[in-house]
Backbone as JSON, one array per atom type, in Angstrom:
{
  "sequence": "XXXXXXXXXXXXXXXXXXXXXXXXXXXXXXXXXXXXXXXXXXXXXXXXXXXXXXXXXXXXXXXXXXXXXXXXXXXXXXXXXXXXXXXXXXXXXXXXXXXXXXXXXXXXXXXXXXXXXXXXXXXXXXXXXXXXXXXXXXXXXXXXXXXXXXXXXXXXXXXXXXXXXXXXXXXXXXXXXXXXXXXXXXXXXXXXXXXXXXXXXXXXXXXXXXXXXXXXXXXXXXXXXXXXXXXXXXXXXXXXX",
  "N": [[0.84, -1.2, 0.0], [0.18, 2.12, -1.08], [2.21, 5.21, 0.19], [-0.01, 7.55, -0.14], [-2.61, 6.08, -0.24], [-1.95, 4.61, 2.59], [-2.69, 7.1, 4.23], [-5.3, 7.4, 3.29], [-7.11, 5.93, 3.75], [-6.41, 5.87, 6.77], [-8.15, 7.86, 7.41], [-10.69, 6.89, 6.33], [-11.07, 5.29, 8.43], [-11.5, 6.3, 10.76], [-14.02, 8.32, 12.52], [-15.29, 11.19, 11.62], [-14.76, 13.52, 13.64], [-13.07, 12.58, 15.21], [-10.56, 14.15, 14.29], [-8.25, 16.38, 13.31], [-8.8, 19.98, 11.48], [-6.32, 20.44, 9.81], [-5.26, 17.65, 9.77], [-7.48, 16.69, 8.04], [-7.33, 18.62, 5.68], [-4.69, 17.5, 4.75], [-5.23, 14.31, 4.33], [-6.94, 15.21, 2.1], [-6.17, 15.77, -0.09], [-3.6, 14.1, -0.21], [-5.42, 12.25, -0.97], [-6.27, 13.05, -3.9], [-3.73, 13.26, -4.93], [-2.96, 10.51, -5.09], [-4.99, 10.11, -6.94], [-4.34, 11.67, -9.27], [-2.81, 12.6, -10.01], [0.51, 11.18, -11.35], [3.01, 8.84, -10.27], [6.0, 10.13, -9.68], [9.37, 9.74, -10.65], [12.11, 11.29, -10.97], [11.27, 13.36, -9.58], [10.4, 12.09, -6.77], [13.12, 11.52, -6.03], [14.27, 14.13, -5.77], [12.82, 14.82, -3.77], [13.6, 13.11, -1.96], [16.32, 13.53, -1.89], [16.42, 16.24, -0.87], [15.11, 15.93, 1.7], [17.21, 14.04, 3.03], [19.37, 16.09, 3.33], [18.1, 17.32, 5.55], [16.08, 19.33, 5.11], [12.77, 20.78, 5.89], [9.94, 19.1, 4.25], [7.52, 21.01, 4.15], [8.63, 23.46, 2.38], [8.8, 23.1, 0.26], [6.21, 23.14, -2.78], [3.21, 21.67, -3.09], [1.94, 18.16, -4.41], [-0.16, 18.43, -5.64], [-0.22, 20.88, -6.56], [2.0, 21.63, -7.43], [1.35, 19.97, -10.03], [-0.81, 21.51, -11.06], [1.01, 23.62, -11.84], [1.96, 22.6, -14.17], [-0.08, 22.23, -16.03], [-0.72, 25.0, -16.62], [1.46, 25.89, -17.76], [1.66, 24.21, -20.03], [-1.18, 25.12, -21.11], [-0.64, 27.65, -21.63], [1.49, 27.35, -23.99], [4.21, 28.02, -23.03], [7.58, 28.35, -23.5], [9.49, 29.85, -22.25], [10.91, 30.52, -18.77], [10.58, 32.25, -16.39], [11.5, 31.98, -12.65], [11.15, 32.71, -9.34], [12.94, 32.25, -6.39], [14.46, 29.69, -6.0], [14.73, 27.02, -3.81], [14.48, 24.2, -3.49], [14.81, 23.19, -5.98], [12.57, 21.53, -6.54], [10.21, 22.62, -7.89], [11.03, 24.24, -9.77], [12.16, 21.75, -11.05], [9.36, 20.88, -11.96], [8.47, 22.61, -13.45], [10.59, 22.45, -15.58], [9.87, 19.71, -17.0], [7.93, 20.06, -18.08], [7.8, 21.57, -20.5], [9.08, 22.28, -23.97], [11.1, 20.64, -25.68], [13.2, 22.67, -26.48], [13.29, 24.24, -24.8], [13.28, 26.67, -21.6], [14.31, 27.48, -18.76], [14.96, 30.28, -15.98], [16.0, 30.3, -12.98], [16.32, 31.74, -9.91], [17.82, 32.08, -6.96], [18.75, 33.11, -3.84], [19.85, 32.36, -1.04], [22.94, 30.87, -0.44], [23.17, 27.63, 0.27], [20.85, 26.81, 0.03], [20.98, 27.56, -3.1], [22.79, 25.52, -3.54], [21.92, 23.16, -2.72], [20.22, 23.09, -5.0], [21.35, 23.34, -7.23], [22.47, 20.41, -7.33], [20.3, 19.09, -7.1], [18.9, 19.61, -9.71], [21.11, 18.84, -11.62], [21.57, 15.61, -10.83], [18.31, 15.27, -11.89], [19.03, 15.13, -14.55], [18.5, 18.0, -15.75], [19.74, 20.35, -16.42], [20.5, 21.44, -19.0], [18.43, 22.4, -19.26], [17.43, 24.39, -17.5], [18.72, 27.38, -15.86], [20.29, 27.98, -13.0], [20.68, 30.17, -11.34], [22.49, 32.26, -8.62], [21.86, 34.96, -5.96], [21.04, 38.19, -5.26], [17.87, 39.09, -6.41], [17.26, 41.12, -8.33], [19.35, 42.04, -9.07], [20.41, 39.67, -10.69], [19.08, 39.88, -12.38], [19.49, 42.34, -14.0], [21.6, 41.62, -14.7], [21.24, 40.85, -17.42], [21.09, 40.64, -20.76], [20.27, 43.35, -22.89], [18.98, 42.92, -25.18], [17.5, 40.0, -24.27], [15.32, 37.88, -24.21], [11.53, 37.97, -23.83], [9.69, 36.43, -21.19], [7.23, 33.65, -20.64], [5.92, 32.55, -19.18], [5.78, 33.18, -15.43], [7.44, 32.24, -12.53], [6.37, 33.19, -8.45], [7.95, 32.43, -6.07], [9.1, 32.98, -3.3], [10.99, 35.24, -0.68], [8.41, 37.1, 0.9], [8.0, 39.95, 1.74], [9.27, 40.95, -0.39], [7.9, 40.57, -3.05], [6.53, 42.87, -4.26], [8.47, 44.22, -5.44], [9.28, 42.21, -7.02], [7.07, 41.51, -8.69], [7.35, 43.9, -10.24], [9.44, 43.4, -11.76], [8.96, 41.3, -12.81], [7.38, 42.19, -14.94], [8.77, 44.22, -16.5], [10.66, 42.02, -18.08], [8.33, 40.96, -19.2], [5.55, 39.58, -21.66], [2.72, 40.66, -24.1], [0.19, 38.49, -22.5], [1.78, 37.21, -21.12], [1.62, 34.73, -18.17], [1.88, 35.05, -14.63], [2.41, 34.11, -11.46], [1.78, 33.96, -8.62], [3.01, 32.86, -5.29], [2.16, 31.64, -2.15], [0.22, 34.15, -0.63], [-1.85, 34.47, 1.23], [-1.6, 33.39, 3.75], [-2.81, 32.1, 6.14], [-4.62, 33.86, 6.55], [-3.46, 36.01, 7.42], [-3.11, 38.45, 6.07], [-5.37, 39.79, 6.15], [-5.21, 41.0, 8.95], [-5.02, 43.52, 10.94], [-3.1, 44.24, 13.05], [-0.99, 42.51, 12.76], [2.42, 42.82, 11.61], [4.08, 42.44, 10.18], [7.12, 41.94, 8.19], [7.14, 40.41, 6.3], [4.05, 40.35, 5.88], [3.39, 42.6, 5.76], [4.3, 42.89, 3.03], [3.3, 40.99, 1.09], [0.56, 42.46, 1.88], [1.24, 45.19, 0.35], [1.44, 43.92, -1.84], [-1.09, 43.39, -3.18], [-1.95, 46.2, -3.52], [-0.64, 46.92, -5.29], [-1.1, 45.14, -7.42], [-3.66, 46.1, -7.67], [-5.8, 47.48, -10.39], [-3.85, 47.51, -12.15], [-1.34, 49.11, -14.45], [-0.39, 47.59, -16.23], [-1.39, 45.0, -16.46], [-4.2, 42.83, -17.35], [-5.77, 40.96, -16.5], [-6.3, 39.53, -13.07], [-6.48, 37.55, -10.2], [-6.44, 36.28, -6.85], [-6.67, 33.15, -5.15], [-7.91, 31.15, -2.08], [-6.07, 28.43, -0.74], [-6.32, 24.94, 0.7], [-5.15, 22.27, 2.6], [-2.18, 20.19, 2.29], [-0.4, 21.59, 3.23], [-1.38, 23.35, 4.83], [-3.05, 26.13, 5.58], [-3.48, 28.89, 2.78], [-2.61, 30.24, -0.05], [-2.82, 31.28, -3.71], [-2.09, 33.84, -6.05], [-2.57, 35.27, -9.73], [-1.96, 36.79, -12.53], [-2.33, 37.93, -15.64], [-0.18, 39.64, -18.26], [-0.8, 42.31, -20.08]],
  "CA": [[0.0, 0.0, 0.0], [1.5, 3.49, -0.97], [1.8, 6.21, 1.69], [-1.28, 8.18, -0.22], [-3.3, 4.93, 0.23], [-2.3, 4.41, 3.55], [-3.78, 8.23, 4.82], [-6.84, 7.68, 3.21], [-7.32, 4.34, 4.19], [-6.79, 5.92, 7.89], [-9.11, 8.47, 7.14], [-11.89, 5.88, 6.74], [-11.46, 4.44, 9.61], [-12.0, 7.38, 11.9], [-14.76, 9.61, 12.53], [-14.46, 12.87, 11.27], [-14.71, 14.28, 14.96], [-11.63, 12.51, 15.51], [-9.69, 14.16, 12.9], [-8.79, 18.23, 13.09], [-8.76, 19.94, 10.88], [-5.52, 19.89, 8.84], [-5.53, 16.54, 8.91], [-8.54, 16.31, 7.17], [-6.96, 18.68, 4.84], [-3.96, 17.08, 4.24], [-5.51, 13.68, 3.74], [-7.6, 15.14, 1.38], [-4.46, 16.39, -0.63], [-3.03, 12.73, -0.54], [-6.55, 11.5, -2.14], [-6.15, 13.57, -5.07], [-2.68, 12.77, -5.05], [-3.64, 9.07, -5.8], [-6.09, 9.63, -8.13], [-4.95, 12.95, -10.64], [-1.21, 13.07, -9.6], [1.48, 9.95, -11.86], [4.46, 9.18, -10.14], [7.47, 10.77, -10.66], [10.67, 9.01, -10.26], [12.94, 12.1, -10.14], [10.45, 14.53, -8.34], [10.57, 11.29, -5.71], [14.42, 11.36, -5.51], [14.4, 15.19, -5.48], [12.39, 14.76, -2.25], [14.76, 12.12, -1.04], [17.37, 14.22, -1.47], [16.44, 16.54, -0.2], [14.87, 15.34, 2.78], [18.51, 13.68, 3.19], [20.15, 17.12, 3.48], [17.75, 17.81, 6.6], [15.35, 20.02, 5.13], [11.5, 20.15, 6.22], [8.75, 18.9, 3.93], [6.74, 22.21, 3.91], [9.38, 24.79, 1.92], [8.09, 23.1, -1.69], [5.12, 23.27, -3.02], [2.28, 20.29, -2.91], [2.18, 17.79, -5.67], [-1.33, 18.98, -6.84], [-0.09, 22.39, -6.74], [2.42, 21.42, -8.76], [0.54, 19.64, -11.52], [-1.26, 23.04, -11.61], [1.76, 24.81, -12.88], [2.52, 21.93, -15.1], [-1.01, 22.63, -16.63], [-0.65, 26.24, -17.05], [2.31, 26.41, -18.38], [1.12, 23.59, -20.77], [-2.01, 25.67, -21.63], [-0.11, 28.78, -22.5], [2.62, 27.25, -24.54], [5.46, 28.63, -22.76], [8.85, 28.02, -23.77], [10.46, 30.66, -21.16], [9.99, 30.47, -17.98], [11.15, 33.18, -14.78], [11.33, 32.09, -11.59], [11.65, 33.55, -8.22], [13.14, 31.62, -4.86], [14.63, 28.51, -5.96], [15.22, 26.21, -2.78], [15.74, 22.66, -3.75], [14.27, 22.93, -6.64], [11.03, 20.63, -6.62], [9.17, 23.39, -8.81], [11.81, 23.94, -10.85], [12.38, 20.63, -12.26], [8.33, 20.6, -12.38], [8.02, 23.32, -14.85], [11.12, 22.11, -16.77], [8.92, 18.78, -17.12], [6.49, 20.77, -18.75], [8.76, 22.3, -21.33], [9.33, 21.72, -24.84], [12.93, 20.36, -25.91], [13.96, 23.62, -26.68], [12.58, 25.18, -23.61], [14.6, 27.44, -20.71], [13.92, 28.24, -17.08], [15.79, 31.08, -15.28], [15.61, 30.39, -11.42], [17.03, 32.73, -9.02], [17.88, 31.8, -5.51], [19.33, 34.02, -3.29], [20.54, 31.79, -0.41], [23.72, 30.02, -0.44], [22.88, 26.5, 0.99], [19.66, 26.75, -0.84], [21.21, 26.83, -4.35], [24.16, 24.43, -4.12], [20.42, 22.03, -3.29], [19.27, 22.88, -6.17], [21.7, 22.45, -8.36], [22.88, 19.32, -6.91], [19.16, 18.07, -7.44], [18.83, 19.95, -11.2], [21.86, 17.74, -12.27], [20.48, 14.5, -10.85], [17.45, 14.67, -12.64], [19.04, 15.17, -16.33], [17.83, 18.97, -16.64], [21.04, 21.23, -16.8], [20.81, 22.19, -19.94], [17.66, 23.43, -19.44], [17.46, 25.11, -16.16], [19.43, 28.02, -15.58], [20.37, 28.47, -12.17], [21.65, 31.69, -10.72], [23.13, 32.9, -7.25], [22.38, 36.17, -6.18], [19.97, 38.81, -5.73], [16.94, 38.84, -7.96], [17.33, 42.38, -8.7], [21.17, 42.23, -9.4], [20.44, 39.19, -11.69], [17.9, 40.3, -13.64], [19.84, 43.66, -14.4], [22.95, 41.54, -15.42], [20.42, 40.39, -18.6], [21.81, 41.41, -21.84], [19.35, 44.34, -23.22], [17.94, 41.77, -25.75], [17.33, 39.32, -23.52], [13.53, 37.73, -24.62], [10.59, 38.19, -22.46], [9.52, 35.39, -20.66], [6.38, 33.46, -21.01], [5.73, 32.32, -17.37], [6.83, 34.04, -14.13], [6.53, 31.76, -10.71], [7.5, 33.81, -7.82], [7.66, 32.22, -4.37], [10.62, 33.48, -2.56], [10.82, 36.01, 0.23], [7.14, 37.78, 0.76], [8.44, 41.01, 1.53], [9.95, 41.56, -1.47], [6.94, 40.28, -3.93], [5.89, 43.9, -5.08], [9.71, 44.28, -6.16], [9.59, 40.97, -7.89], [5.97, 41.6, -9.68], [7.73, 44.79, -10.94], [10.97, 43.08, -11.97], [8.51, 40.61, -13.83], [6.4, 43.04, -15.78], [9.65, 44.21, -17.13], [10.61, 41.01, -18.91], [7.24, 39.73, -20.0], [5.26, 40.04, -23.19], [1.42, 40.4, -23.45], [-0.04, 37.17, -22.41], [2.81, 36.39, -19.97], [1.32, 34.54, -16.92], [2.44, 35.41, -13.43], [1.82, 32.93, -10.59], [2.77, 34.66, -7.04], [2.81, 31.91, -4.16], [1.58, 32.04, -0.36], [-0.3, 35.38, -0.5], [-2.86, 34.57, 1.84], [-0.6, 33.17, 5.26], [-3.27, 31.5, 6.82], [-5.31, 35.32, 6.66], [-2.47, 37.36, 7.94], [-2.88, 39.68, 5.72], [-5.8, 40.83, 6.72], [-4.83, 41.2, 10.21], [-4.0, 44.57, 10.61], [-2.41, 43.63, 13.68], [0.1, 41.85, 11.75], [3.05, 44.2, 10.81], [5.59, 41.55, 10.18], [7.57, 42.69, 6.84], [6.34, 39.4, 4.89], [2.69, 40.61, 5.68], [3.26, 43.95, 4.97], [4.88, 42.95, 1.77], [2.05, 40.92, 0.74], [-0.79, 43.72, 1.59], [1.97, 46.11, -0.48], [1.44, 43.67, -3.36], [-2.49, 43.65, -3.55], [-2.21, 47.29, -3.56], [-0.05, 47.06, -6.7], [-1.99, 44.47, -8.53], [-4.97, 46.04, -7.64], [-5.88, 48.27, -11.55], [-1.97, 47.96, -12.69], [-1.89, 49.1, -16.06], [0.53, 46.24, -17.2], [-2.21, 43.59, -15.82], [-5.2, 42.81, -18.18], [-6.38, 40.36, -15.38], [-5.51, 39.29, -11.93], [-6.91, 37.33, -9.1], [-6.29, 35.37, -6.06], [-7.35, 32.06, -4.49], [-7.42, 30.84, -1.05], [-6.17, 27.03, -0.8], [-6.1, 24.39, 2.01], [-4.14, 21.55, 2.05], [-0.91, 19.54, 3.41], [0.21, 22.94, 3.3], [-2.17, 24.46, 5.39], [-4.31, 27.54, 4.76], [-2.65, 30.15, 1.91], [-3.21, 30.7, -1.47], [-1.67, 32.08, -4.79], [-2.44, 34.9, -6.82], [-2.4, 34.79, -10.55], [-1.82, 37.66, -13.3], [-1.87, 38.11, -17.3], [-0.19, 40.06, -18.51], [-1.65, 43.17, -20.71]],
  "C": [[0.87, 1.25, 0.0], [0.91, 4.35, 0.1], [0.28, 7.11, 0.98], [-2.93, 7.4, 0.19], [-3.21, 4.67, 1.75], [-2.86, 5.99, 4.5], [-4.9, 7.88, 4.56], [-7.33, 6.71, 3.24], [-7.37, 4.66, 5.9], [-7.45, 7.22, 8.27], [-10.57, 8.18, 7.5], [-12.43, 5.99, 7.14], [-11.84, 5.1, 10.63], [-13.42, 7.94, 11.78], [-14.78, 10.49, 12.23], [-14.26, 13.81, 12.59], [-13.34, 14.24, 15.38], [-10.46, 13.09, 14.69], [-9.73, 16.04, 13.32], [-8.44, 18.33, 11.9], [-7.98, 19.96, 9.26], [-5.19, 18.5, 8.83], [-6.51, 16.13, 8.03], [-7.67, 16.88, 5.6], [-5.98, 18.0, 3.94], [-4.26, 15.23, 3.59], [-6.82, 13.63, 2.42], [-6.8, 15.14, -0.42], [-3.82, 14.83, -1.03], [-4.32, 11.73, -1.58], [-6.37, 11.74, -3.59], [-4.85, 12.97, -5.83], [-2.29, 11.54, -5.89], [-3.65, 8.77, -7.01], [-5.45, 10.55, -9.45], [-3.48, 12.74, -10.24], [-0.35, 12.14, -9.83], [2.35, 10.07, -10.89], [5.54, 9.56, -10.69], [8.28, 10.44, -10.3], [11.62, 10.02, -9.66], [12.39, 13.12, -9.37], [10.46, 13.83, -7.07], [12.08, 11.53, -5.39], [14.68, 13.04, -5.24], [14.13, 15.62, -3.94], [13.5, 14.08, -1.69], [15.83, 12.85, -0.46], [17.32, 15.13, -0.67], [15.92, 17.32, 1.82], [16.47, 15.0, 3.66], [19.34, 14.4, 4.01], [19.78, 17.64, 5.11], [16.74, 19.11, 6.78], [13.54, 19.92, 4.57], [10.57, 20.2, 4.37], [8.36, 20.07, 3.41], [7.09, 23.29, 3.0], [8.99, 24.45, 0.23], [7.11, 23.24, -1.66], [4.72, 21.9, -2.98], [2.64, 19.38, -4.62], [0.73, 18.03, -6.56], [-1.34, 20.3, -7.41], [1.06, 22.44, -8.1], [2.15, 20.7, -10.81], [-0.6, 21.01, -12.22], [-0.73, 23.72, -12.48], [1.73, 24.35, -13.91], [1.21, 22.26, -16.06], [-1.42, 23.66, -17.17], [0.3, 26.28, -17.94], [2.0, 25.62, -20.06], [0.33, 24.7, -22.09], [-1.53, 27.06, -22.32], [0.94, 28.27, -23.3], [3.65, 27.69, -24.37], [6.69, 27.62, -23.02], [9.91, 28.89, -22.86], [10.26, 30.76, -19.94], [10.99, 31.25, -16.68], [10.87, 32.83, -13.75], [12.1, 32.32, -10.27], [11.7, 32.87, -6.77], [12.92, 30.12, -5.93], [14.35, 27.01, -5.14], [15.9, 25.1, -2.87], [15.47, 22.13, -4.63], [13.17, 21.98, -7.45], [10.73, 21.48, -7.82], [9.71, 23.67, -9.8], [11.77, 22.61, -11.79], [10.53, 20.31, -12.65], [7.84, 21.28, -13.63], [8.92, 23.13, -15.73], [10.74, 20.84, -17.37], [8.47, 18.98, -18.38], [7.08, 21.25, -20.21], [8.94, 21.43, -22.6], [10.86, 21.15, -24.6], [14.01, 21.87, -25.86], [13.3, 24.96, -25.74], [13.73, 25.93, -22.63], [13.83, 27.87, -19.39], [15.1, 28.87, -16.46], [15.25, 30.97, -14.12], [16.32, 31.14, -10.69], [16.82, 32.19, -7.46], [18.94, 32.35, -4.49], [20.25, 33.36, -2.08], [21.58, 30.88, -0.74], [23.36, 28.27, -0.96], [21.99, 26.11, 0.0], [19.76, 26.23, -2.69], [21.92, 25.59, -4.41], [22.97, 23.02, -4.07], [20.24, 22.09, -4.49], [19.83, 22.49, -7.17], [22.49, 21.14, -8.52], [21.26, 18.41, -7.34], [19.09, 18.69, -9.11], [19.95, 18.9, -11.89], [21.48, 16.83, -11.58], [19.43, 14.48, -11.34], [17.51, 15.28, -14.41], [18.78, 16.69, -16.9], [18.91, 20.08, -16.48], [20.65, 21.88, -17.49], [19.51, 22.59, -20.59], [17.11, 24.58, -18.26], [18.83, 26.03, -15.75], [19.84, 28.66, -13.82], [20.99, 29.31, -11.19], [21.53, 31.64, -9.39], [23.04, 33.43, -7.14], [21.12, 36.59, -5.93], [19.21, 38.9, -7.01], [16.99, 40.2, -9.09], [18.67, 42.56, -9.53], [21.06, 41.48, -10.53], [19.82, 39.05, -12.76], [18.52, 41.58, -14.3], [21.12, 42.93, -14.39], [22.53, 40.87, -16.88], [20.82, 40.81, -19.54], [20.32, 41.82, -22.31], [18.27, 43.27, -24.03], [17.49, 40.1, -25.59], [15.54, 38.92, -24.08], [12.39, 37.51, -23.76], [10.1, 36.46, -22.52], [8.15, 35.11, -20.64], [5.33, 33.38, -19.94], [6.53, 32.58, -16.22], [5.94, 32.83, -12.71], [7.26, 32.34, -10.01], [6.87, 32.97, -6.38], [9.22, 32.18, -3.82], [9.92, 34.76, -1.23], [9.34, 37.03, 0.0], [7.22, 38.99, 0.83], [9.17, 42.05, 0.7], [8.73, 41.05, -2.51], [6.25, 41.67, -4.77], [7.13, 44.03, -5.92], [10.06, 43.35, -7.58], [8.67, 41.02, -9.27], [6.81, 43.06, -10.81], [8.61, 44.5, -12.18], [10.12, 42.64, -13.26], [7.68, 40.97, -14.59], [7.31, 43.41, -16.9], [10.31, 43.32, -18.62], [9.46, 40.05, -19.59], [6.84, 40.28, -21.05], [3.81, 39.84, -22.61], [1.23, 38.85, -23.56], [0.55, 36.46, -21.72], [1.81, 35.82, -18.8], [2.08, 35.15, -16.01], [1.88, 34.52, -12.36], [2.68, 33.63, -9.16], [2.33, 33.92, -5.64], [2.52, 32.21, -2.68], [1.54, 33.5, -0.19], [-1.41, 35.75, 0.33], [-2.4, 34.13, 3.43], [-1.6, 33.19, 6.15], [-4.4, 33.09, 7.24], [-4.95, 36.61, 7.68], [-3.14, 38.22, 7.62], [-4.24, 40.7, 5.95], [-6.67, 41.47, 7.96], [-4.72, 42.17, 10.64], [-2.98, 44.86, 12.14], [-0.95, 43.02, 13.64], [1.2, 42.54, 11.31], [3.84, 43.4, 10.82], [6.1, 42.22, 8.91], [6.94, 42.12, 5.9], [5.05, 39.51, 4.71], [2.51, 41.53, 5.23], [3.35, 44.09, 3.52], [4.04, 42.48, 0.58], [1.21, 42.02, 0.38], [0.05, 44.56, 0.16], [1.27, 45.46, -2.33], [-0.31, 43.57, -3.94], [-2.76, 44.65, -3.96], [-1.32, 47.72, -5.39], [-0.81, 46.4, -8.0], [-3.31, 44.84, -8.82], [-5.05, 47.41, -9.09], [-4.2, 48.48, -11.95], [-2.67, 48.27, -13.86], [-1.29, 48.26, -16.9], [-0.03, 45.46, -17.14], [-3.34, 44.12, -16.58], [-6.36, 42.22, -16.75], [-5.75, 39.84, -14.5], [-6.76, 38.45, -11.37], [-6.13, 36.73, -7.96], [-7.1, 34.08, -5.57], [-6.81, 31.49, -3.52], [-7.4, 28.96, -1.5], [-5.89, 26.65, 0.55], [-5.49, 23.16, 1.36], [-3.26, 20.82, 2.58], [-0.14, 21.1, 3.86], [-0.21, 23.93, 4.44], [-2.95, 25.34, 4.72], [-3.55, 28.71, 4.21], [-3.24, 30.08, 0.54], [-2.18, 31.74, -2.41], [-2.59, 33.16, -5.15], [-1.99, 35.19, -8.29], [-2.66, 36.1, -11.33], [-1.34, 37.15, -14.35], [-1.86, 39.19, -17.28], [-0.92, 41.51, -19.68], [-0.84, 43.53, -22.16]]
}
């Protein structure tokens, strides 16, 4: 029996009384999982690894969340793809998946530790030489771009929250109309609208609603709250104009 089988197999067997309520969520998350979600050999060893290294579970994204991107990016035909906060690259190698042959992802990851993961897992699963992965501020490495540099098709940003209005800016810059934008944990369990709350990553958030809200580079925008193994957050999603 696989581990998604055995949650919802001890699901069952309970009551729902007995159960709070992120577990409910999260074995709901493993159902889907199951049923809508193939295995993946190196997205499994990506975990392994880096599990291995000593780092938690929670810092990637889900695997239904990720068949999301893989579906977007799909549906728009992207061949370029920007993204923002590497880690250990789970999401990375999910949207280079997705990718034609002659596809390209620019990832940016600002921590040390963080990249040498990633590109220790990007070479184990075969995708080098399509995953570009930079060191460095996002700002610094986006402004070392040569002028004719080609706008990018799809932007995922989940990296530091306090910087996300900086990032949406960065990525308006390099897109074309029709670019997606996908901006990760924007909802922090309904921090944001706490006003109580003055942490920087909440502030940075609210900052970015206030930007997305009538941009004139944005045709359309929204958000959506999700629940989950993840807990309670949600993305926020922009086309370009």
């Amino acid at each position: 029996m696989s581990a998604n089988q055995s949650s919802i197999s001890r699901l069952s067997s309970n009551n729902d009384t007995d159960l709070n309520t992120q577990q409910v969520w999260t074995a709901v998350d493993d159902y889907i999982e199951a049923h809508l979600v193939e295995t993946n050999p190196i997205l499994e060893k990506t975990l392994e690894n880096t599990a291995r290294q000593g780092y938690p579970s929670h810092l990637h994204i889900a695997p239904n969340q990720a068949k999301m991107l893989t579906m977007l990016i799909k549906m728009n035909g992207a061949k370029r793809i920007l993204e923002f906060g590497t880690f250990a690259a789970y999401s990375t190698i999910v949207m280079a998946q997705a990718l034609p042959e002659d596809g390209y992802i620019l990832t940016i990851e600002n921590r040390d530790t963080h990249h040498a993961l990633a590109v220790e897992n990007i070479e184990n699963a075969g995708l080098s030489n399509i995953i570009d992965a930079r060191h460095g501020r996002a700002s610094e490495v986006l402004q070392s771009l040569s002028d004719d540099t080609p706008a990018f098709d799809f932007i995922f940003i989940d990296a530091d929250k306090q910087s996300y209005p900086e990032y949406l800016e960065l990525s308006l810059k390099l897109s074309r109309s029709g670019t997606i934008i996908i901006m990760d944990n924007v909802i922090r369990a309904a921090d944001i609208i706490d006003p109580e709350n003055q942490k920087p990553s909440i502030v940075g958030l609210r900052e970015l609603f206030q930007v997305l809200e009538n941009h004139p580079q944005i045709t359309e925008c929204t958000a959506i709250q999700t629940v989950g193994c993840k807990g309670y957050d949600g993305f926020a999603m922009a086309i370009v104009k």
